[in-house]
SEFI-813147 format. One line per 3 residues: number of its first residue (from 1); their letters; for each residue x, y, z of C-alpha. Coordinates in steps of 0.5 Angstrom, whole numbers, plus 500, padded with zeros to 3 digits. Layout:
NUM = A = X,Y,Z  ...
***
This chain:
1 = XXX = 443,569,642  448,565,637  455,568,636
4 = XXX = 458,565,629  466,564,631  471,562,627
7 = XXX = 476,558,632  484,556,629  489,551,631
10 = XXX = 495,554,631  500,549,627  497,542,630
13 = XXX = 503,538,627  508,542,624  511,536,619
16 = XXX = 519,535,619  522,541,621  530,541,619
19 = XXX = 535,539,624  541,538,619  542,539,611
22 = XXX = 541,532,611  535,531,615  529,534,615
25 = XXX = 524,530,621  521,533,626  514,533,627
28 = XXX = 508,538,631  503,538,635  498,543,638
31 = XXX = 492,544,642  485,548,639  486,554,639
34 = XXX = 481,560,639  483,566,633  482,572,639
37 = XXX = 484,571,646  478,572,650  473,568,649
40 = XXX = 468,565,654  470,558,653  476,555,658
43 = XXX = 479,548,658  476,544,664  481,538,662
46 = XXX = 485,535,658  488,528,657  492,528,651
49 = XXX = 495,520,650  501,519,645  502,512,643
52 = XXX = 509,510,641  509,505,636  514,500,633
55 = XXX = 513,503,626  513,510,624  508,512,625
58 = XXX = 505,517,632  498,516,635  495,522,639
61 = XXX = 488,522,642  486,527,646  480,528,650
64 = XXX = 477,535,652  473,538,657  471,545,656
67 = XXX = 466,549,659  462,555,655  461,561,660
70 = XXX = 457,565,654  451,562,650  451,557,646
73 = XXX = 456,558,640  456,555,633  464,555,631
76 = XXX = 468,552,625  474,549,627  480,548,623
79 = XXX = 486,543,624  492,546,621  498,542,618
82 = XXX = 504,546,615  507,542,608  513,538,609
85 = XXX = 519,539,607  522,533,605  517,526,603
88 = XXX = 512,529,597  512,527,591  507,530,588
91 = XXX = 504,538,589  497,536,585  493,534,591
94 = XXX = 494,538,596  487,540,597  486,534,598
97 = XXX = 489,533,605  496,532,608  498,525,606
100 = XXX = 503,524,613  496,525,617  491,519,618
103 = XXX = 484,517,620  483,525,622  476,523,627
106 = XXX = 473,528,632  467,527,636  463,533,639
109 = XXX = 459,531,646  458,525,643  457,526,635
112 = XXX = 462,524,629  463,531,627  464,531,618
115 = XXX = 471,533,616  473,537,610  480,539,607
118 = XXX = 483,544,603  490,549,603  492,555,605
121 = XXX = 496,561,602  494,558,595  488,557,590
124 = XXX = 485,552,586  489,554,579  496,555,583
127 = XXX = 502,552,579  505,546,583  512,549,579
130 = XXX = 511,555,584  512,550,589  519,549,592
133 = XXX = 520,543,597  521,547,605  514,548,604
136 = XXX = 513,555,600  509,557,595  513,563,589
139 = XXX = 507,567,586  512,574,586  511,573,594
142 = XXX = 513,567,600  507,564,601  507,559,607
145 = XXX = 502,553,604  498,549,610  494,544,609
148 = XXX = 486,545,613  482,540,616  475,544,618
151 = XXX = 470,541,621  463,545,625  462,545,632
154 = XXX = 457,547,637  458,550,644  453,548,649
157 = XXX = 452,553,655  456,549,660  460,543,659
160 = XXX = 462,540,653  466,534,651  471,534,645
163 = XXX = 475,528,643  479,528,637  484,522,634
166 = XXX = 490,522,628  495,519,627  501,521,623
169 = XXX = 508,519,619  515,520,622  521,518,620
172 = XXX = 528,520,623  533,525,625  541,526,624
175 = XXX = 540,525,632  533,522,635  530,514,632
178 = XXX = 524,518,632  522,526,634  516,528,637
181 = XXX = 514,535,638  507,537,641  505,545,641
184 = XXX = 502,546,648  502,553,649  496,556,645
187 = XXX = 492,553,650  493,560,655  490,563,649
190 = XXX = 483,560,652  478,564,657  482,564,663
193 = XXX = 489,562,659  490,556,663  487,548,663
196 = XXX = 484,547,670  487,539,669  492,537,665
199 = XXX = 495,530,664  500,527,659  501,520,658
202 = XXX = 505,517,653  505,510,652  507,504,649
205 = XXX = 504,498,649  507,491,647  514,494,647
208 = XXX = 519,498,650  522,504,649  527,509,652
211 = XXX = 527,516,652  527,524,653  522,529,655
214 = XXX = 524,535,654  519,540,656  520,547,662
217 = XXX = 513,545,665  513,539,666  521,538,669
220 = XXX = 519,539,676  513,534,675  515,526,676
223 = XXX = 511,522,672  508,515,675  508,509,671
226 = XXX = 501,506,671  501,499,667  507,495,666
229 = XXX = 514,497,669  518,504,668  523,509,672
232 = XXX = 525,515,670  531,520,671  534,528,670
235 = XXX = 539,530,666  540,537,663  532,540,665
238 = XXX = 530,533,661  527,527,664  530,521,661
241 = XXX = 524,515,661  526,507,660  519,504,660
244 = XXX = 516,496,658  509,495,656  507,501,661
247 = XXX = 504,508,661  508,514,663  504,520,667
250 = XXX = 504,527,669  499,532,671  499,539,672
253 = XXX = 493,543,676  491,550,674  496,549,668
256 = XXX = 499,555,664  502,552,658  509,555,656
259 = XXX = 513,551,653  513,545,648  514,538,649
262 = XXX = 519,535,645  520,527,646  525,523,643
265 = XXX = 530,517,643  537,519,642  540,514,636
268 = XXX = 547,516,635  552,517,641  556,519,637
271 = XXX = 551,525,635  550,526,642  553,527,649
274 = XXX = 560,530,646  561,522,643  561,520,651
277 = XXX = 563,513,648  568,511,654  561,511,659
280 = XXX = 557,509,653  560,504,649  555,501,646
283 = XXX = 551,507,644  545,509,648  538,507,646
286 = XXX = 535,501,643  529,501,640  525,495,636
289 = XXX = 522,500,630  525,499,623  529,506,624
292 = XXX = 534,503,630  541,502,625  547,500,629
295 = XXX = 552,505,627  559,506,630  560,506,637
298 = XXX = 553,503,638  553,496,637  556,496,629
301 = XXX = 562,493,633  560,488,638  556,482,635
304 = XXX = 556,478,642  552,484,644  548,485,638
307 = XXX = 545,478,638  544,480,645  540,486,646
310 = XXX = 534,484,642  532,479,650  535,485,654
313 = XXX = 530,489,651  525,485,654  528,483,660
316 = XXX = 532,478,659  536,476,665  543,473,662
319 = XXX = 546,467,667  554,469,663  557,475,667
322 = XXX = 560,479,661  552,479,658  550,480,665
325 = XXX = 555,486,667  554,488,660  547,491,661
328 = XXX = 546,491,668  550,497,666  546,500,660
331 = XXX = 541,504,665  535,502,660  535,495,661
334 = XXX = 529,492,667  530,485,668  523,480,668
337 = XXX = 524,475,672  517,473,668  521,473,661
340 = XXX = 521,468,658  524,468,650  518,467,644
343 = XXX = 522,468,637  514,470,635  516,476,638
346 = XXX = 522,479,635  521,483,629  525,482,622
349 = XXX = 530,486,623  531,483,630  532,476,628
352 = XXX = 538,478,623  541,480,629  540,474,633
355 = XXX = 541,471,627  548,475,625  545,476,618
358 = XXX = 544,483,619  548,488,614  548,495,614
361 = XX = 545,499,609  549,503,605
***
């Protein structure tokens, strides 16, 4: 017997959502997420992969091991984006699909599935005037607009694999280089409310980076490092990440979601850690994409070290003891005996440093 269910993702992404007055940056994710409770669908397995890049944009790929315990179900699945509150131009299009969100691809058990977009809250006369920028639409009631990327799905009795991919901008907060938020809690919303295995790994191939992890689930889990090199510490319920070209891993058995993941990397010191500038006088992060400006406190008046940094950040073992005590007391830094500098490899912005050709933006 077929059963005709419609499945939502709660908030999938959620894109900038407001830190400060000035800035509005955050984004969102989540898992698939049935529209009643109880189903007779659990999660087997997950492994959601966030790849940290150097430019702004996030990438997720997340591959799904679920199991139909009912007959096979016909569903139609739909992925959630709420609109923005900054970064749109133009409120015309907005069936047409988020443009923060890219190459939206999912596979079921092996099969490209056909991806169709259209918008909550609204209908296809709505006003674009009606529309104000935190996302809402003013027709005599609030209405929250969403966007809606739907797609058919087939549950086989017993084992199925779904495999979905996207990628999405991101630009930075008043506190954080870049700020990732991902949902994990609609996954309890699954027949027996919990993902039989979980992994999480968050990686960053050809660079490095240096982050948090805040998330309740995973603080008492310490993650590994697969790929490159990496360490890690706690501070505050949060772990704090330093990797290059590395893979960072957690795993959690008969997980039962409760909490958000948030990953970010701190960029002002100044805006963080009660100004902690005496312990950190050169700020506290580093990062090689376009959004890491040395401001006050971090960087702005050390151009020796400015000139430096974008070497330490691959590795650099500095021969001069002011270089090799500055960043051996920078806890991100891992020292590559291997590392050998390639001016190929910096960014442009990068070169400005070493070039001391840098200004800032006013």
């Amino acid at each position: 017997m077929k059963r005709k269910l419609t499945f939502v993702v709660a908030s999938l992404l959620t894109f900038f959502v407001s830190l400060a007055n000035d800035y509005a940056v955050l984004t969102n994710g989540s898992l698939l997420q049935p529209q009643k409770e109880v189903v007779d669908v659990e999660i087997k397995s997950e492994v959601l992969t966030i790849r940290l890049a150097d430019e702004n944009r996030a990438y997720v790929d997340v591959d799904y091991t679920f199991y139909n315990h009912g007959d096979k179900t016909d569903m139609t699945v739909a992925f959630v984006a709420n609109l923005p509150s900054e970064g749109i131009t133009s409120y015309e299009n907005l069936f047409d699909g988020s443009p923060f969100i890219h190459d939206f691809v999912v596979e079921m058990n092996g099969n490209l599935l056909p991806i169709e977009t259209a918008a909550t809250g609204i209908s296809r006369d709505y006003d674009p005037k009606l529309i104000t920028g935190d996302g809402y639409y003013y027709d005599g009631k609030e209405t929250q607009i969403q966007y809606i990327y739907t797609f058919p799905a087939t549950f086989e009795k017993g084992e199925n694999k779904v495999h979905h991919t996207y990628s999405y901008d991101i630009i930075h907060s008043v506190f954080a280089i870049w700020n990732i938020e991902y949902e994990l809690s609609p996954a309890a919303n699954w027949k027996n409310h919990k993902i039989g295995k979980f992994t999480l790994n968050i990686e960053c191939p050809n660079t490095a980076k240096h982050f948090y992890v805040n998330c309740e689930d995973l603080y008492l889990i310490n993650p590994i490092f697969t790929k490159g090199v990496g360490k890690f510490r706690k501070d505050r319920r949060k772990v704090e990440i330093s990797m290059r070209n590395a893979v960072a891993q957690w795993t959690l058995y008969d997980y039962k979601p409760e909490s958000r993941l948030d990953i970010y990397s701190v960029s002002n010191l100044e805006d963080y850690k009660d100004g902690d500038l005496e312990n950190h006088p050169y700020g506290y992060s580093y990062d090689r994409g376009p959004n890491f400006t040395p401001t006050t406190g971090n960087l702005s008046g050390h151009p020796k070290i400015l000139r430096n940094i974008p070497y330490a950040h691959r590795g650099y073992i500095f021969k001069t003891k002011d270089m090799k005590k500055c960043f051996e007391n920078l806890w991100w830094y891992i020292p590559d005996s291997n590392y050998v500098p390639d001016m190929s490899h910096f960014t442009e912005k990068e070169l400005m440093f070493i070039n001391g050709t840098y200004t800032e933006k006013k």
